[in-house]
C-alpha positions, 0 to 999 in steps of 0.5 A, spaced: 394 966 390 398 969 396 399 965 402 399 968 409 403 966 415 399 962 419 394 959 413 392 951 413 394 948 408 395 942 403 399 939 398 394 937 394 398 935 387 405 935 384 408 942 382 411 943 375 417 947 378 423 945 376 425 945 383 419 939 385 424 933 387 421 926 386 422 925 394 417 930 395 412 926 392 411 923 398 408 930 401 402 930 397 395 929 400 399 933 407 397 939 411 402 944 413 401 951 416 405 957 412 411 959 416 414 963 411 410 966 405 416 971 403 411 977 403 415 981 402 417 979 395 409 976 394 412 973 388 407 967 385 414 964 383 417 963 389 418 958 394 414 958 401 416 955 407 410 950 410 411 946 417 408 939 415 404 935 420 410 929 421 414 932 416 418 938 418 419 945 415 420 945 406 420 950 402 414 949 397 412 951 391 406 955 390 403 950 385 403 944 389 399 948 395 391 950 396 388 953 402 384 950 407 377 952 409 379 956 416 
């Protein structure tokens, strides 16, 4: 999937990416808004920066997210 800026999304479960970190369990279930979807690299391995509700800025694995119905 490619995210786009600005889509509404959620941490719907933990990722497999070896860059997921115990601590971020804590995001699961949480609704973001995509800041950064590194486009230009459109690659389904990299990291996407998300705005959380209550949370800050992350960057995320694509794994971990699903779009919301907008």
């Amino acid at each position: 999937m490619v995210f786009r800026h600005g889509q509404r999304v959620e941490v719907y479960r933990r990722s497999d990416d070896e860059s997921w970190q115990a601590y971020m369990d804590e995001y699961i279930g949480l609704h973001g808004i995509i800041t950064d979807p590194d486009a230009t690299i459109n690659d389904p391995d990299a990291l996407v920066e998300v705005s959380l509700v209550g949370k800050g800025t992350h960057r995320l694995p694509q794994d971990c997210l699903r779009v919301l119905d907008e």
